[in-house]
N, C-alpha and C positions, 0 to 999 in steps of 0.2 A: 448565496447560491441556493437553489430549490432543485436537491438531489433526485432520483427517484425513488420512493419509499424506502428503500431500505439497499447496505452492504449486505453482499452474499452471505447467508449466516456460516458457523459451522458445527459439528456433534461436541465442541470444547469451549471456552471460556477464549475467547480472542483479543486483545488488547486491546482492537478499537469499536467492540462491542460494550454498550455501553448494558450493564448490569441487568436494565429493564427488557432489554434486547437480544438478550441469550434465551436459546430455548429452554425450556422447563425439565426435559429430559435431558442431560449431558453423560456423556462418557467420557472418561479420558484416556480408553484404553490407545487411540490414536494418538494419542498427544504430547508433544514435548513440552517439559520445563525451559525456561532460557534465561538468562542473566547476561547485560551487558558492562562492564566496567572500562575509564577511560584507565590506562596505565602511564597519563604523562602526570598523575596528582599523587604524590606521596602518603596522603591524608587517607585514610581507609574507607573514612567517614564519608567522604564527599569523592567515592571514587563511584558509586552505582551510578547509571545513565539511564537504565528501562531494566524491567523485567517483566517476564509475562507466558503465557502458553501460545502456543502455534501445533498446526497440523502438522505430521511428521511427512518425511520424504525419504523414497529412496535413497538420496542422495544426503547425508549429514551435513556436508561441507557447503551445500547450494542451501538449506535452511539456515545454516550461519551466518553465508553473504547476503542472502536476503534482509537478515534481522541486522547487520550491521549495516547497510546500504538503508533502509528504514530508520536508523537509530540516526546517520549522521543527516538525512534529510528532516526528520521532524524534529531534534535534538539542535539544530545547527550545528556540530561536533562534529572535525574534521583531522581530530590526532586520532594515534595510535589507541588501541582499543585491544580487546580480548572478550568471544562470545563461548560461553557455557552452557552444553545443551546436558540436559538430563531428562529422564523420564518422568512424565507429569504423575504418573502412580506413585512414586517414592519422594519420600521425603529431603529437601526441606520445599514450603510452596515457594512461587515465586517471590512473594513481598516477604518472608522470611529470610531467602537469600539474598534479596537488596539491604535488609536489615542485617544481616549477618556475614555476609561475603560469598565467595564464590563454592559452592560444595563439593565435599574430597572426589564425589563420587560422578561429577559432570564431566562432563568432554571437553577440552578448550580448543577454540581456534583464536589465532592471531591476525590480528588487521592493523599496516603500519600506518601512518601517517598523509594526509591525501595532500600536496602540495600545488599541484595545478588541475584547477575543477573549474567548469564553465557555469558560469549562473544560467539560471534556465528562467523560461517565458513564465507571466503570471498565470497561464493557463494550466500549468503544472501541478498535480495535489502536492501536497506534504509528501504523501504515503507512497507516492509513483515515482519509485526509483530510477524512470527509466529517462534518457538523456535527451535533448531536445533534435527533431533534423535540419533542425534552420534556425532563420527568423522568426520573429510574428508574423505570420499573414493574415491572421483571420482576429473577428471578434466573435466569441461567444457570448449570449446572453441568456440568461435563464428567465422566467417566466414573469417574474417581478421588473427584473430590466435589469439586474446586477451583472455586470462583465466583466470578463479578462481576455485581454489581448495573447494570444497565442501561436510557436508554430504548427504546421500542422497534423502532427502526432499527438502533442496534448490536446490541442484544438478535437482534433475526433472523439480522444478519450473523455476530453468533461463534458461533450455535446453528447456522449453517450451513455453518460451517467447523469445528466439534466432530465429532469422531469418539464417539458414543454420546451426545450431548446432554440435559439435560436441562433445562425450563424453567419456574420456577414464578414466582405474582405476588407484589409483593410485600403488604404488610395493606393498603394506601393506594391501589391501583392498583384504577385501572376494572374494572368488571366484564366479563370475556373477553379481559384485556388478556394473559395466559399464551394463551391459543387465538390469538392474532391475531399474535402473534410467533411462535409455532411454524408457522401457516399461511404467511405468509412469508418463513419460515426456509426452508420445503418447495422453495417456487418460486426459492429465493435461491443463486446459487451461492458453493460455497465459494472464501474471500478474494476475493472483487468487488472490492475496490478497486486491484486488479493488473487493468486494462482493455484491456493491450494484448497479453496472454497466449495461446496458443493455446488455446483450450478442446475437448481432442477426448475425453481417457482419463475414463474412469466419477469418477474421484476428483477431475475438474477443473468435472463438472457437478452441478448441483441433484439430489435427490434424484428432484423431479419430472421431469426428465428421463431420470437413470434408470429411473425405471418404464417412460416411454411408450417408452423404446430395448428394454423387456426383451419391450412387448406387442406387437411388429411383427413 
């Protein structure tokens, strides 16, 4: 798939920034530490899952279930877990606590074990936690010609994160169900499911903001 230029950056070192991709000036006075570990493996060794920094939130307990909702979609890891948040300023960093375990001084929440979860469309990222509202109806294809059949929530969101998108229905899909995913693909911005990002540069908003930034 040929994304658009780039995931929303952010002022911190983000997990699916890759190194060359973080900005030159970071701060972390924003920023959490996090560690995920599974608690059904007795082995200490082989209990880390992720760890990493994320933007802080009001909320502590909705940065948790994000990072664990995140962990069992790109992880495929559907037990019981525990996520540890701490402050990105104090010690230990994150790959020190996957190396060393969870620190005295983190926060823990608990996450039990997921038993019935519906598999979702190939239109779906890894990273997009969010659950399917149907079938596939649509095919998206990106600029090369590579596709995934999708419903259509995913369907809008990778049509909105595709750089040259294309979207057609599929033989069994409702009549305007291609119009209806591309109309809210317009308004949708690219990689929505990164919620804590700043959204300022042309490549981090919807299309349809583009426009109304070019007629002012």
């Amino acid at each position: 798939m040929t994304y658009r230029p780039s995931a929303p950056t952010t002022d911190c070192p983000a997990p699916w920034l890759p190194i060359t991709s973080r900005p030159q000036e970071m701060t972390m006075t924003d920023c959490c530490a996090f560690l995920v570990l599974r608690t059904d493996e007795p082995d200490p060794d082989r209990q880390g899952l992720r760890s990493g920094t994320t933007p802080t939130a009001p909320d502590p307990r909705a940065i948790a279930e994000e990072i664990a909702q995140e962990t069992r979609l790109t992880r495929d890891y559907w037990g019981p877990m525990t996520v540890g948040i701490w402050s990105a300023d104090t010690d230990p960093t994150p790959a020190q606590a996957l190396r060393d375990g969870m620190p005295d001084g983190a926060t823990i929440y608990t996450f039990g074990e997921v038993t019935h979860r519906r598999e979702r469309c190939s239109a779906a990222h890894t990273e997009d936690p969010t659950p399917c509202d149907g079938p596939p109806v649509v095919t998206v294809l990106d600029r090369q010609g590579a596709g995934a059949d999708g419903c259509a929530h995913h369907g809008a969101r990778l049509l909105a994160s595709l750089d040259g998108g294309r979207v057609y229905p599929l033989p069994d899909a409702p009549d305007g169900a291609a119009i209806e995913v591309f109309t809210a693909a317009d308004s949708t911005r690219p990689f929505p499911w990164y919620e804590h990002a700043p959204r300022t540069q042309p490549e981090a908003l919807s299309r349809e903001e583009n426009r109304e930034r070019g007629d002012r």
